[in-house]
MIBALUM-567498 format. One line per 10 residues: for each residue x, y, z of C-alpha. Coordinates in steps of 0.25 Angstrom, whole numbers. Each point is the difference from the previous one (the first is absolute). Last residue first. Layout:
X:Y:Z ~ ... .
END
This chain:
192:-232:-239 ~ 6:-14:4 ~ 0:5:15 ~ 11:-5:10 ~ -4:-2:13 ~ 4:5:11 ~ 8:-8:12 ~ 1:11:11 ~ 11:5:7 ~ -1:3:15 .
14:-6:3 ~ -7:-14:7 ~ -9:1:-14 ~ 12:1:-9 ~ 7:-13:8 ~ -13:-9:-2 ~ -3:5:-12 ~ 13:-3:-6 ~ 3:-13:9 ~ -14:-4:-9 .
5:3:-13 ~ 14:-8:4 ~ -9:-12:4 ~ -9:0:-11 ~ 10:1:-11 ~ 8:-12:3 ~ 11:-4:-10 ~ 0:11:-9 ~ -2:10:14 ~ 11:-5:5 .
10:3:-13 ~ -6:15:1 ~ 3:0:13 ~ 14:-5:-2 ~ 2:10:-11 ~ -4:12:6 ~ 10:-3:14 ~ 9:-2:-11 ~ -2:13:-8 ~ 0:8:13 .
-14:6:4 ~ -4:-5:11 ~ -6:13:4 ~ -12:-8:11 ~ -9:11:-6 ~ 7:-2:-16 ~ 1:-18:4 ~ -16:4:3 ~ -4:7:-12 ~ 6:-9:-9 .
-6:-11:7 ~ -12:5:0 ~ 0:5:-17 ~ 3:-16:-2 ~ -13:-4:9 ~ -7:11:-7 ~ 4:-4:-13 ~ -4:-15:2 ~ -16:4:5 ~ 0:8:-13 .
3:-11:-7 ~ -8:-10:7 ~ -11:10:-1 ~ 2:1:-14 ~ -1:-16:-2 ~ 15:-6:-2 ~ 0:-12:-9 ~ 16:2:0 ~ -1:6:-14 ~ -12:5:-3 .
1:8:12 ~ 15:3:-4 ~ -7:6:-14 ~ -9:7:8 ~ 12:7:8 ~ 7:3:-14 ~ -11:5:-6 ~ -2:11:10 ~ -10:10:0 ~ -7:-4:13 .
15:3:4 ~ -1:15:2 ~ 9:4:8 ~ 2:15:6 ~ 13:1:8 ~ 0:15:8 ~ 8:12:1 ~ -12:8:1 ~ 4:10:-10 ~ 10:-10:-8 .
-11:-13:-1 ~ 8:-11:-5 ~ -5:-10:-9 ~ -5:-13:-1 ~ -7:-11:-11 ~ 2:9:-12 ~ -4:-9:-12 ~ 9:2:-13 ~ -4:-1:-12 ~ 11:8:-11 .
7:-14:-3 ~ -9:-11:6 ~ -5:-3:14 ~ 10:4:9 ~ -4:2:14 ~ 5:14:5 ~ 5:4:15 ~ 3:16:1 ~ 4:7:10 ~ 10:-7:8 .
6:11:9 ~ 14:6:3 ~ 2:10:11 ~ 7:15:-1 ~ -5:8:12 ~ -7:13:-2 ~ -5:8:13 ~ -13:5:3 ~ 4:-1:14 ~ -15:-7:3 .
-4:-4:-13 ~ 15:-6:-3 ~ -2:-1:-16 ~ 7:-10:-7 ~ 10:0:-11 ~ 0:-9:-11 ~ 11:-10:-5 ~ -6:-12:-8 ~ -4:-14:-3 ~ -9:-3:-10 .
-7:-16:0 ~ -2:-10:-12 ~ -7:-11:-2 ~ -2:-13:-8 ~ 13:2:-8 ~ -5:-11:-10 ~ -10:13:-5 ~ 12:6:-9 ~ 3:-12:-9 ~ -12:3:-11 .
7:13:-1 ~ 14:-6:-6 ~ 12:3:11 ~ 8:9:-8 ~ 10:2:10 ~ 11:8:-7 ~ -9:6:-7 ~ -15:2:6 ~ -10:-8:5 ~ 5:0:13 .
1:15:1 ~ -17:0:-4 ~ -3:-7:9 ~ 9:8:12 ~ -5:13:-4 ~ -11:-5:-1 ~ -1:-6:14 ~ 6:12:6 ~ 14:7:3 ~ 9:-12:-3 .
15:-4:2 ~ -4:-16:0 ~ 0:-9:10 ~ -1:-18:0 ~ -8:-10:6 ~ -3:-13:-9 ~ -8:-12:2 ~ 3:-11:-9 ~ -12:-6:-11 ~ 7:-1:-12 .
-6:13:-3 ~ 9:7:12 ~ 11:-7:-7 ~ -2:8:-13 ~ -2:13:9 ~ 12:-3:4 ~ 9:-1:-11 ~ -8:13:-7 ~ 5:8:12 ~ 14:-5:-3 .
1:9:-12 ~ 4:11:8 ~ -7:9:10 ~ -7:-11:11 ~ 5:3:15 ~ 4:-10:12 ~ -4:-11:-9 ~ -7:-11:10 ~ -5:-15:-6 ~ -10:-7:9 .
-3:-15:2 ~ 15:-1:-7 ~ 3:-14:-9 ~ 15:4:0 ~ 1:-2:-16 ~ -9:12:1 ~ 9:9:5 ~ 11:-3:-10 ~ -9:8:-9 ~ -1:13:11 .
14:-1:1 ~ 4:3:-15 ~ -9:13:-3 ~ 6:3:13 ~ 14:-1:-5 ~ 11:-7:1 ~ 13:6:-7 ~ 10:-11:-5 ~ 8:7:-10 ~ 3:16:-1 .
7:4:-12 ~ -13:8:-6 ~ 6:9:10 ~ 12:-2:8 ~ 3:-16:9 ~ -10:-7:8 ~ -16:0:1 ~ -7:4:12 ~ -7:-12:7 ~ -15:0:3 .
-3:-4:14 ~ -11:-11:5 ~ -7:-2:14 ~ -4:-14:0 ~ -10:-2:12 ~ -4:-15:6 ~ 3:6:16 ~ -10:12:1 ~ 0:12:9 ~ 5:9:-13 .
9:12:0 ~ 0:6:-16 ~ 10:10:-2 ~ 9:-8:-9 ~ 6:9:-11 ~ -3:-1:-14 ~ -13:-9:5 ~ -5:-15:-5 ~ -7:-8:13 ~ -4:-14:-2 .
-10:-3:11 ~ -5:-15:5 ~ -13:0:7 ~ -1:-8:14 ~ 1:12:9 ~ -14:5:-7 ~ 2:15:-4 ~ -2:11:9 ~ 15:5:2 ~ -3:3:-17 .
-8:11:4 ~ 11:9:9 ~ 11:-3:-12 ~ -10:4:-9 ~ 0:14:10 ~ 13:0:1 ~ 4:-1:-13 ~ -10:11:-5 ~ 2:11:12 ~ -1:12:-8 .
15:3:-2 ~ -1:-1:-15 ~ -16:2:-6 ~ -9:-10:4 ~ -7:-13:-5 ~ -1:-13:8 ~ -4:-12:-10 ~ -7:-12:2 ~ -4:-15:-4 ~ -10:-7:8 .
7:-12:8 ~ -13:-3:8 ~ 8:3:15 ~ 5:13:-7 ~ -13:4:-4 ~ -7:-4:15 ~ 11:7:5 ~ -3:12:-9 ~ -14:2:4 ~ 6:-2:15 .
9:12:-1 ~ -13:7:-5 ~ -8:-2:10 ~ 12:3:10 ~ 1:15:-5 ~ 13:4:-10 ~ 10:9:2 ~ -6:3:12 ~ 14:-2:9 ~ -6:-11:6 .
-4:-5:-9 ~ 12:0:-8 ~ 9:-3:12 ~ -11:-11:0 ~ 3:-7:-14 ~ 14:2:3 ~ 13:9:-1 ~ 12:-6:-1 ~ 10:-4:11 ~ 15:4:-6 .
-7:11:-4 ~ 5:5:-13 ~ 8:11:-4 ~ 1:7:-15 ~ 15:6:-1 ~ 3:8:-13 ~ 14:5:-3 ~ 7:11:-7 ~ 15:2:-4 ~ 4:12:-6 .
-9:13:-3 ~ -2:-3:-15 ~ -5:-12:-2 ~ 3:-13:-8 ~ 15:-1:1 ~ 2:12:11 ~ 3:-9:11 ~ -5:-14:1 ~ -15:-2:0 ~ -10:-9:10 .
-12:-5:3 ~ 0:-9:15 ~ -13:-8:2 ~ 1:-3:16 ~ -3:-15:3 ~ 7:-1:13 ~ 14:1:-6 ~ -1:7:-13 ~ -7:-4:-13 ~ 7:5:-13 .
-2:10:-12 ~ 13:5:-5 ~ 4:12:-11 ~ 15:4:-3 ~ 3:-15:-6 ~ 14:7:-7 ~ 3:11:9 ~ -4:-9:13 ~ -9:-9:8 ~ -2:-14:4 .
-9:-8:6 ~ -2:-9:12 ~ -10:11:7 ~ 11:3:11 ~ 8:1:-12 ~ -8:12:-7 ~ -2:6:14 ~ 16:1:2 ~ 0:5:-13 ~ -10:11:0 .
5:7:13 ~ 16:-1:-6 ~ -6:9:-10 ~ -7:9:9 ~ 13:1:8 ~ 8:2:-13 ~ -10:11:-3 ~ 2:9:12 ~ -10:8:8 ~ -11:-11:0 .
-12:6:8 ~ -6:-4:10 ~ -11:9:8 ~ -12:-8:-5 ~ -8:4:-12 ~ -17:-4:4 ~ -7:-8:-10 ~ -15:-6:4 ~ -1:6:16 ~ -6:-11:8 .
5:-13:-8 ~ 14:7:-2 ~ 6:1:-14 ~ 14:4:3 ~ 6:9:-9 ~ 18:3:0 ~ 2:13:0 ~ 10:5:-13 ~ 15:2:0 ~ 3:-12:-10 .
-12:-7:-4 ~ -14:-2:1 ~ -1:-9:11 ~ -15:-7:3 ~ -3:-7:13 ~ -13:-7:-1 ~ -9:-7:8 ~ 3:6:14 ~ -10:-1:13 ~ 9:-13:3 .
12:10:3 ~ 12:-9:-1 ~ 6:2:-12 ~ -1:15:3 ~ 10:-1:10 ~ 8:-8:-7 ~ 2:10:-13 ~ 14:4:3 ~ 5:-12:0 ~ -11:-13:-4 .
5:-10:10 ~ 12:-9:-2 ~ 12:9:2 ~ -6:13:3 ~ -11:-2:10 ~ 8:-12:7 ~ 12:9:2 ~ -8:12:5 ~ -9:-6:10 ~ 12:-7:4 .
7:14:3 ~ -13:4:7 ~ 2:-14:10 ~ 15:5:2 ~ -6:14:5 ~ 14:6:3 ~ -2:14:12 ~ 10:-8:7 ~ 10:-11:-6 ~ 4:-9:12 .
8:-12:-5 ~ 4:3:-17 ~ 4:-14:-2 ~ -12:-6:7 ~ -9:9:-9 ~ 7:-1:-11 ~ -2:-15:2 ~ -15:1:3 ~ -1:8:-15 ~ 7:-13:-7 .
-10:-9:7 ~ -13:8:-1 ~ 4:0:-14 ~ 3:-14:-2 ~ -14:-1:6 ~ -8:9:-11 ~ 11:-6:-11 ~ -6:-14:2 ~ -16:4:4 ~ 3:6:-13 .
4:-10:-8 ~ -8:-12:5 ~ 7:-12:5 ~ 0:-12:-6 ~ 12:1:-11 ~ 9:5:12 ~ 2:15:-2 ~ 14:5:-10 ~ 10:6:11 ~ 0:15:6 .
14:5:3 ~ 2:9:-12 ~ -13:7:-2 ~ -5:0:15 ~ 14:5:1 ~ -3:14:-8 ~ -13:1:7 ~ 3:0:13 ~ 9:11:-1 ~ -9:9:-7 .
-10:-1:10 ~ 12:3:10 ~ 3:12:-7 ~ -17:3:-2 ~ 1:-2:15 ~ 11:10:4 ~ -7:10:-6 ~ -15:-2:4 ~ -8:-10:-6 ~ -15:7:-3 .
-12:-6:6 ~ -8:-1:-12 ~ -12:10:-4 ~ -8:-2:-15 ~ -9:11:-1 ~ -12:-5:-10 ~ -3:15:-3 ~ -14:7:-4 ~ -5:11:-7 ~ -10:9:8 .
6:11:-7 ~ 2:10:11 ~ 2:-8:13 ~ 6:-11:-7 ~ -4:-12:3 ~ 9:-13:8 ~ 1:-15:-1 ~ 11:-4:9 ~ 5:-16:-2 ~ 10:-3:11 .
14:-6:2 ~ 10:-5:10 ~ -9:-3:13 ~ -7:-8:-6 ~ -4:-5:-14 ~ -9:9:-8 ~ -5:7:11 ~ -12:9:-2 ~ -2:12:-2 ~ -13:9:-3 .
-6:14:-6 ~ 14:9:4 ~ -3:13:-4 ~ 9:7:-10 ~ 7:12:-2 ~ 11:-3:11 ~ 3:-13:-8 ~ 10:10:-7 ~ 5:-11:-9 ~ 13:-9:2 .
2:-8:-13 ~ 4:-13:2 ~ 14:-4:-4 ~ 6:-14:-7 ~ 7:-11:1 ~ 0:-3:16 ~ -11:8:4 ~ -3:10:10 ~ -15:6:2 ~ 1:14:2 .
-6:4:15 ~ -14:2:6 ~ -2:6:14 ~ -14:5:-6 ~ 4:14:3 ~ 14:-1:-6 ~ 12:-5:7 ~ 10:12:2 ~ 11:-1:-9 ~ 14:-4:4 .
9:13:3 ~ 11:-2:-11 ~ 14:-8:4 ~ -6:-14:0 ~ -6:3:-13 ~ 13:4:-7 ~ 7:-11:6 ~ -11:-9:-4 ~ 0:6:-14 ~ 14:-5:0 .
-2:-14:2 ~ -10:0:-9 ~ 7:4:-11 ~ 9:-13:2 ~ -10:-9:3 ~ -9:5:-12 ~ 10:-5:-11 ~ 2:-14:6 ~ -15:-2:4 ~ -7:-3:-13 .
12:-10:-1 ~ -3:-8:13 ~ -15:2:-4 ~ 3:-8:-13 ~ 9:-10:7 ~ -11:-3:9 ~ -8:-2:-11 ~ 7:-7:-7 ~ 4:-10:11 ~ -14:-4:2 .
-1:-1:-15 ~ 11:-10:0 ~ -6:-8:13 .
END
C-alpha cells in the first residue's frame, strides 16, 4: 500500500506545476481556431506526465491499426511516403478540458480518502473498484454533466495510478517485445514482432516526468531507485523484465529505462510449428530427448527467442520429473507441479560492503540438495556454468541458453575464462540448437518479413566434433534432418531396446500429434501439456485421435524418414 500511495503522490506532484500552465494554454487554445484533423483523423496522444510529440502524419500512409483497448486507445503503424520509415502511432481519445479538471479532481482524493486493501484482496482489483466508486460519486455529485465521458476519466485514472502511465498503451500491444526509452526529449522504441524496432510518437518533454516514470516502474518491480542506487533490474507485474537508471548518474541524456515483455501465455511447442520455426519431425526428435533427459543448450544471439524456445521444449517433459530452475529473473512458465524456480539475491550495503548476496554460482549448488530430475540455468556466463556441467556428470539433465552465434563459437566460449569448463566436459551437453532472427522472402509480393527459425541442431560428440542432425534450408524455407546421423537416437535404441523401426515408428507417432494439436491450433501451453501428459499414459490412443481427426481435415499421417 506505501508504494501505491508513492505513486500516486508522484503523479500528484508531476501535476502541480503543469496544472497551472495548463490552465492557461487552455484559454489560449480555446481562444485560436482549433486545428483541422489531419488526413488520417489522427490526434496527439494525451498523457498525464508527459507529452507526445505531434508529427505531420500527412506524410505517411497508414500500413495498419488496431485497438489496444477500445474505444479509448489504438495502436497505428504508419510509413512514410518518402523514406518508407515507419511510426508506431499511439492514438488515445483525448480528455477534453473540463475532463483533465475532473481527471484531476479524482485524483487528489483517490490519494486521501483511499484506505489500505483487506490483506486477501488483490491491489489492484482493490484500487480498480475504489476507483469506479470514488468516479460514480463525482458523478452523482455533479448530476447531468454533458459532453463528460465519466467511463474515459476512468480510463485515465486507472492508466496512471496503477497501470504503466504514459506508456499503457504499449503495455498492451501483445505484437510488442521491447519498449526502449533513451532519455529525456527522445522517442521511445518499440520492438514490434512485424516491423523489428520502430520509434513511437512519445516523447518525454520534461525530465522530472521521465523520472517520476522510472520510479514508479522501480516500485511496481519491489525495488528501489535513486541518486545513490541509480541503476535497477527488477521484474514487473506480469513477468515484464524492467532495466532501468536514475537521471543523469550513469548516462548522459537523463533517466532511461528498458522493458522486455512476456506473454502471460507463452509460446509452445506448436506456436513454434506452426510458425516454421521448426517442422513437426524435429519437434518430435526433441520430445524423444526431453522424454530421455539428454542434456541441451539453446544458443542465439539477445532478442532471438532463446527462453522461449527452452521454455517451449521443457513443456515436453514427463509430468512426473522434478525441475530446479536457477534464472536472474524468472522467465521460465512451466506446466509442471514438482518445479523450484530459484532467484539470486543482490547483495546489501556499498561496494566490497555488501554482505549476503546469492548468486547463481550459489543456486546451482543448493540445486543439488533438491534431488532435481532436470536442473535449468536460464543462461551460463559465469562460473556457474562449471557447477552445472558438474551435475550434468553426476548423472542430472540439464537445459540451460547461452549468448552464441555457432557451435564453436559456443565451445570454444565455454572453455574460456570466466567459465573455464575443462574440454573433456563439453560433450555432457548432448545437443545443441541455434535460434535466430532471419527475414523471409514472400515469393509472391516479394516482400521481407522478419521471422525466427531453428537452423541448426548439433549432437555433441567431443570438443570440435560435432554431428549436424537438422538444419534449416533459407532458399526453400525448409527443415532438412538428417537423423540417420544420430548418436543420440541409437543411443535411445540401445536404451529402451528400441529397434529402428520401432524408433521411427515412435517419431512419427510423436511428429502426428504435433501436427494434429498445429491443424486442430491447440496451441496453448496447457492445452500442450495435457496432450503431452496423455500421450505418456496412453500413446496409442492419442496417435490414433490424431489420425483419426487429421484424416477428417484432409491431413495425412506421413512418416518420418531417418534419412
Amino acid at each position: 500500500m506505501p508504494a501505491l500511495r508513492l505513486r500516486l503522490g508522484l503523479l500528484r506532484r508531476g501535476r502541480k506545476g503543469d496544472e497551472e500552465q495548463s490552465e492557461e494554454r487552455e484559454e489560449e487554445t480555446e481562444a485560436k481556431t482549433k486545428p483541422a484533423a489531419d488526413v488520417l483523423g489522427v490526434a496527439p496522444t494525451f498523457a498525464a506526465i508527459t507529452a507526445a510529440k505531434l508529427l505531420n502524419t500527412r506524410d505517411y500512409d497508414e500500413v495498419e491499426s488496431y485497438p489496444l483497448e477500445e474505444p479509448w486507445v489504438y495502436a497505428r503503424i504508419l510509413r512514410h511516403k518518402q523514406t518508407s520509415e515507419y511510426i508506431y502511432y499511439v492514438y488515445e481519445i483525448p480528455l477534453t478540458p473540463r475532463e483533465r479538471q475532473l481527471y484531476s479532481q479524482i485524483m487528489d482524493a483517490l490519494y486521501w480518502e483511499i484506505q489500505p486493501p483487506p490483506g486477501d484482496v488483490d491491489t489492484i482489483t482493490y484500487f480498480y473498484r475504489e476507483a469506479r466508486r470514488i468516479v460514480r460519486t463525482f458523478q452523482i455529485r455533479m448530476g447531468r454533466t454533458p459532453g463528460i465521458s465519466w467511463r474515459k476519466i476512468l480510463y485515465y485514472v486507472t492508466r496512471d495510478a496503477v497501470g504503466f502511465g504514459p506508456i499503457d498503451p504499449l503495455m498492451k500491444d501483445p505484437e510488442i517485445e521491447d519498449i526502449s526509452c533513451n532519455g529525456v526529449r527522445r522517442h521511445i522504441y518499440v520492438w514490434h514482432r512485424r516491423y523489428e524496432y520502430i520509434k513511437t510518437n512519445i516523447i518525454f518533454d520534461r525530465e522530472d516526468d521521465l523520472d517520476n516514470l522510472v520510479v514508479k516502474l522501480a516500485h511496481m518491480g519491489g525495488k528501489h531507485i535513486s541518486v545513490a542506487f541509480p541503476v535497477v533490474d527488477a521484474i514487473l507485474p506480469g513477468g515484464h523484465r524492467l532495466a532501468a537508471t536514475y537521471r543523469k548518474e550513469v548516462t548522459t541524456s537523463g533517466s532511461t529505462f528498458t522493458i522486455r515483455k512476456f506473454r502471460e501465455d507463452p509460446l509452445t511447442i506448436v506456436d513454434m510449428v506452426m510458425g516454421n520455426t521448426l517442422s513437426p519431425d524435429i519437434a518430435a526428435y526433441y520430445w524423444v530427448l526431453m522424454e530421455h533427459k539428454r542434456p541441451g543448450m539453446v544458443m542465439g544471439v539477445t532478442g532471438s527467442g532463446k527462453t522461449t524456445t527452452m521454455n517451449a521444449l521443457l513443456t515436453l517433459l514427463k509430468p512426473s520429473v522434478k525441475v530446479v530452475s536457477i534464472e536472474d529473473t524468472p522467465e521460465l512458465k512451466l506446466p509442471l507441479e514438482n518445479w523450484v524456480q530459484l532467484i539470486p539475491r543482490m547483495s546489501y550495503g556499498f561496494g566490497a560492503e555488501g554482505r549476503n548476496e546469492i548468486t547463481l554460482y550459489d543456486l546451482i549448488r543448493i540445486s543439488l540438495r533438491y534431488r532435481p530430475d532436470i536442473i535449468v540455468v536460464g543462461e551460463v556466463r559465469g562460473e556457474e556454468a562449471y557447477v552445472l556441467f558438474q551435475a550434468i556428470a553426476t548423472g542430472h539433465g540439464g537445459m540451460t541458453t547461452l549468448h552464441a552465434e555457432n557451435i564453436d563459437a559456443a565451445a570454444k566460449r565455454l572453455t574460456s575464462p570466466p567459465m573455464n569448463i575443462p574440454r573433456g566436459y563439453i560433450p555432457l551437453m548432448n545437443f545443441a540448437l541455434l535460434i535466430r532472427r532471419v527475414e523471409i522472402v514472400d515469393r509472391e509480393t516479394k516482400r521481407t518479413r522478419i521471422a525466427r527459425r531453428i537452423t541448426y541442431t548439433w549432437e555433441i560428440r567431443d570438443f570440435g566434433n560435432y554431428v549436424v542432425v537438422h538444419k534449416w534450408n533459407a532458399y526453400t524455407d525448409e527443415h532438412e534432418t538428417y537423423f540417420d546421423k544420430s548418436f543420440l537416437l541409437k543411443h535411445i535404441m540401445d536404451l529402451v531396446g528400441w529397434s529402428e523401426d520401432e524408433l521411427r515408428n515412435e517419431l512419427n507417432r510423436r511428429s502426428t500429434v504435433i501436427r494434429w494439436l498445429a491443424a486442430k491450433r491447440m496451441r496453448s501451453y496447457h492445452d500442450v501439456a495435457r496432450v503431452v501428459r496423455e500421450y505418456y499414459q496412453n500413446p496409442e490412443r492419442v496417435y490414433n485421435k490424431a489420425v483419426s481427426e487429421l484424416s477428417e481435415m484432409g491431413s495425412g499421417a506421413e512418416g518420418v524418414s531417418l534419412i
